[in-house]
C-alpha positions as CSV (number, residue, x, y, z in Angstrom):
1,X,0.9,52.9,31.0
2,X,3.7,55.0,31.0
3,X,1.9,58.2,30.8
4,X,-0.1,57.0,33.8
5,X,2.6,56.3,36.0
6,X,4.9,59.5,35.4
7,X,1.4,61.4,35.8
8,X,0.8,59.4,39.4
9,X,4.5,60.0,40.3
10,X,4.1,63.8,39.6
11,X,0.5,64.1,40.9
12,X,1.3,62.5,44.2
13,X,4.9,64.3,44.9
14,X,6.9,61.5,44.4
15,X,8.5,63.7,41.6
16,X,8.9,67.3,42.5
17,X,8.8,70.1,40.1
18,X,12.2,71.0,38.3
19,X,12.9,67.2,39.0
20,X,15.3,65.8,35.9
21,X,13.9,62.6,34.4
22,X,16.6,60.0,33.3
23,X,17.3,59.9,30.2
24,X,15.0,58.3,27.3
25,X,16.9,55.7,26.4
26,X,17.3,54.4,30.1
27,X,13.5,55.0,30.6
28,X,12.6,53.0,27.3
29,X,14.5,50.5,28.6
30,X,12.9,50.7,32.4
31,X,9.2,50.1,31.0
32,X,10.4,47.9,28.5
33,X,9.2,50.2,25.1
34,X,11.0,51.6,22.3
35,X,11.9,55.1,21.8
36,X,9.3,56.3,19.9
37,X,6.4,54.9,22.2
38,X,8.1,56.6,25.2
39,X,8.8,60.1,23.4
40,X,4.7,59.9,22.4
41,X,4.1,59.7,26.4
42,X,6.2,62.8,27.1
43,X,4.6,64.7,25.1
44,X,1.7,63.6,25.9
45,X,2.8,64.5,29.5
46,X,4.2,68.0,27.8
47,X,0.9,68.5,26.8
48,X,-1.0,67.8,30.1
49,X,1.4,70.7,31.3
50,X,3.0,68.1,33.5
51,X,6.2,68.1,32.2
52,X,8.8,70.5,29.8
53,X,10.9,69.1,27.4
54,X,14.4,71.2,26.7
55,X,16.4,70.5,23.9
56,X,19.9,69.4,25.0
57,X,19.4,69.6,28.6
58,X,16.5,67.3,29.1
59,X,13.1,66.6,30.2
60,X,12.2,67.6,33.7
61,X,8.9,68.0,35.5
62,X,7.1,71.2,35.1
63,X,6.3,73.7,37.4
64,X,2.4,73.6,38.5
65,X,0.3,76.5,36.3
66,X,-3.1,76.9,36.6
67,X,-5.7,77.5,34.0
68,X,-7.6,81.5,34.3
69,X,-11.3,79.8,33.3
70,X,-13.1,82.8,31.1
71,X,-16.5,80.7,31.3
72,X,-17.2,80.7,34.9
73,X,-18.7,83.1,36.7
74,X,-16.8,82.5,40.2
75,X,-13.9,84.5,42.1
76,X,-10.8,83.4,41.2
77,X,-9.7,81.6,44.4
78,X,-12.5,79.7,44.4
79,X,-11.5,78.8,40.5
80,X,-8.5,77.8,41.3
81,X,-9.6,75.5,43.8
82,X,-12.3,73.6,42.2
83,X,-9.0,72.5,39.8
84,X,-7.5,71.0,43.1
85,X,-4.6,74.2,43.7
86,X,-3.8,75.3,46.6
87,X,-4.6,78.9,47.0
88,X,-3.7,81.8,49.4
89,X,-5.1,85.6,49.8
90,X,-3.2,88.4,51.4
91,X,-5.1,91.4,51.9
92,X,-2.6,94.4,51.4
93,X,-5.5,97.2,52.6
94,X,-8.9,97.0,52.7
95,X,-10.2,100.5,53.5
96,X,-12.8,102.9,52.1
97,X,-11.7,105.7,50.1
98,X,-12.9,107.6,46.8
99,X,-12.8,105.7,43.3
100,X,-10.4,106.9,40.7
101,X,-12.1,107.8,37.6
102,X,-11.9,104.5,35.8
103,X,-13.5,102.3,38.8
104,X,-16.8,105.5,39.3
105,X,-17.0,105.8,35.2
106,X,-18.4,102.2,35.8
107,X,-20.2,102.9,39.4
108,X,-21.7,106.2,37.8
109,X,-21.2,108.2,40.4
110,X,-18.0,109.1,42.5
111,X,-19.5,107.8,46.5
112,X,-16.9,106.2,48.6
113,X,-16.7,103.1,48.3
114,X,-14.5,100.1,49.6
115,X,-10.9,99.5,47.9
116,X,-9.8,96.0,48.6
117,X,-6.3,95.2,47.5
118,X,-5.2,91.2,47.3
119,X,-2.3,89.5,46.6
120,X,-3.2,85.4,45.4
121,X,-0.3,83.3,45.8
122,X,-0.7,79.4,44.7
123,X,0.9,76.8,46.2
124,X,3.1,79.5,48.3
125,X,3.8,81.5,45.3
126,X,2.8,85.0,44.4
127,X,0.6,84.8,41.0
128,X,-2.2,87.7,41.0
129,X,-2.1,90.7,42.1
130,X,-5.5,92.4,42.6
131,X,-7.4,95.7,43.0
132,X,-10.8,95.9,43.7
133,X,-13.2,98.5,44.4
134,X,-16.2,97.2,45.8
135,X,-19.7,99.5,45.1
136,X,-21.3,100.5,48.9
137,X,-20.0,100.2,52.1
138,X,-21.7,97.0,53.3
139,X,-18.7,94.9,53.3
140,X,-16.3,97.5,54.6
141,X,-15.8,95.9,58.0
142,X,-16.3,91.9,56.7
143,X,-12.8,90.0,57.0
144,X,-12.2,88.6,53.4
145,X,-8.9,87.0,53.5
146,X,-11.0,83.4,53.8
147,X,-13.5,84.1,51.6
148,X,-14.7,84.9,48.0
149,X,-15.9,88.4,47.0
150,X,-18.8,86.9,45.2
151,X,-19.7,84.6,48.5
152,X,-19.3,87.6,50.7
153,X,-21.8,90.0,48.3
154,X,-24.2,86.6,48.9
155,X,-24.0,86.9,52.9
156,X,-25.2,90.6,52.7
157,X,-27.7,89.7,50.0
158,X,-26.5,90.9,47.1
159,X,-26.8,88.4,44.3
160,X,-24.1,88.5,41.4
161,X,-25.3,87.7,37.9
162,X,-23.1,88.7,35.1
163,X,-19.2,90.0,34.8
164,X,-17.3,91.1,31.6
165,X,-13.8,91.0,31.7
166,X,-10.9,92.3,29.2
167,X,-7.4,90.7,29.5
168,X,-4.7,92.2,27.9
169,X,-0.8,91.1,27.3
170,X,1.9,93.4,29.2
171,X,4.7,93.1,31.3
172,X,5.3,93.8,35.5
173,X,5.7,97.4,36.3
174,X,8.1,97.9,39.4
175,X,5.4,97.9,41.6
176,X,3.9,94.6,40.1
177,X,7.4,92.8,39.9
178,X,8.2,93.5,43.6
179,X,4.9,92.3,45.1
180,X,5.2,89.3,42.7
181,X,8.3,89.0,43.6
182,X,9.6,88.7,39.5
183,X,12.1,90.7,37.5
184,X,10.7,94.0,35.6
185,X,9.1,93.1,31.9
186,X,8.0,90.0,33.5
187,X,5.0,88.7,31.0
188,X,2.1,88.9,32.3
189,X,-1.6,89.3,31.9
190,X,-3.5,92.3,33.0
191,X,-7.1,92.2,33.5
192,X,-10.6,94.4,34.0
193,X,-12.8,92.6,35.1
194,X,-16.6,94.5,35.9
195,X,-19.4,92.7,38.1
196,X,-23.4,93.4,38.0
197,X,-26.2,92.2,40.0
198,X,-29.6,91.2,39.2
199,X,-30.9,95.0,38.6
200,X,-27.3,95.3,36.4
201,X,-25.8,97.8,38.8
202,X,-21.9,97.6,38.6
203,X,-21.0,95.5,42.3
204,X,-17.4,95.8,41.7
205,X,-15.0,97.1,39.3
206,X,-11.1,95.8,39.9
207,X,-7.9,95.7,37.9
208,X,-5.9,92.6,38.2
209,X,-1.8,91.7,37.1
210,X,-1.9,87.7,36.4
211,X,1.8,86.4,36.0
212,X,2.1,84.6,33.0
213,X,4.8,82.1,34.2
214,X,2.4,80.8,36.3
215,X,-1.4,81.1,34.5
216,X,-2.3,80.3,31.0
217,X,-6.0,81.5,29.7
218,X,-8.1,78.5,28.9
219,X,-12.1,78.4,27.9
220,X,-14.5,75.9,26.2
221,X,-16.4,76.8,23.2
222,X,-19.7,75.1,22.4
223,X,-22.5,76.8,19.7
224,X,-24.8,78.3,22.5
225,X,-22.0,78.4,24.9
226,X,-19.8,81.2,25.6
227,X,-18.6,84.0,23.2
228,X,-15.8,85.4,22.8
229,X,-14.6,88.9,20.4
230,X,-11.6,89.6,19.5
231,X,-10.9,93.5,19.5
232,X,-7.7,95.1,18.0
233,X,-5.6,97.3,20.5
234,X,-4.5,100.4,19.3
């Protein structure tokens, strides 16, 4: 019950993020529970990322994160909105231009090919910064600021069927922090993320910086489901 109506209450708006909540003893005493019933509904709350207890200032409603799904194979604006955010693109440059050496080791050659450069902001908020280099010319004239990478390879016929990515801790660079509009040494996530189509040719090859305030790395296990490795850095 209480869980329920603090989540409708956040859900619907009615309390905005960085919102205080009164204190427990006068919200035990508004849904007529003890103190130990209410505590096990904030955290349930806590846990549901809705809200973020602080010792000796308070509980207050949490900003909104989004979860970075590893067992989907869809862009990541089109992630983000199947979990009901609302999700922006900025395209900083889209032009055609040589691939450094890390995008054409995957390509296997060094063709032209078309450098796309996003920023992702969710709910008005700068979150990923992204570089992609995009195998072929066919989609060096196609606007994608409204559309998915993966939908637009579709429209030209090129069908996606596998990615492997590799996400790494870090911090913002200068660059990074200014587009993201953070402090430098900002946590953040920084991933690799390489796309092949049916015939396993690499499609696209891009480099993204994921702030961590803002995006936390969940997947689902299952015994035939995905698999994961763990690989020591260094």
């Amino acid at each position: 019950m209480i869980a329920d109506d603090l989540s409708s209450k956040i859900r619907g708006g009615e309390l905005s993020p960085g919102v205080a909540l009164p204190p427990q003893k006068e919200l035990s005493a508004r849904y007529g529970v003890t103190l130990a019933t209410l505590r096990q509904a904030l955290q349930q709350l806590e846990d549901d990322g809705l809200l973020s207890q602080q010792p000796g200032r308070g509980t207050f409603v949490a900003e909104p994160r989004a979860a970075y799904r590893l067992d989907s194979l869809r862009g990541f604006a089109e992630d983000l909105r199947a979990q009901g955010h609302l999700v922006t693109t900025q395209i900083l440059g889209q032009t055609v231009a040589q691939p450094p050496a890390w995008a054409a080791a995957h390509f296997g050659d060094a063709d032209p090919a078309v450098r796309l450069e996003r920023l992702r902001l969710l709910a008005g908020h700068p979150a990923v910064h992204q570089v992609s280099w995009i195998h072929g010319l066919e989609l060096a004239e196609t606007d994608l600021s409204g559309v998915s990478l993966y939908a637009a390879l579709a429209e030209h016929g090129i069908a996606v069927h596998r990615a492997g990515e590799a996400l790494r801790p870090g911090v913002l660079d200068q660059a990074s922090a200014t587009l993201l509009r953070q402090p430098l040494g900002t946590p953040a996530f920084h991933s690799e993320r390489v796309t092949y189509g049916l015939d396993d040719r690499v499609l696209v090859a891009d480099r993204a910086t994921i702030l961590g305030s803002m995006m936390e790395i969940r997947t689902e296990r299952e015994v035939s489901g995905l698999s994961m490795q763990w690989v020591q850095l260094g």
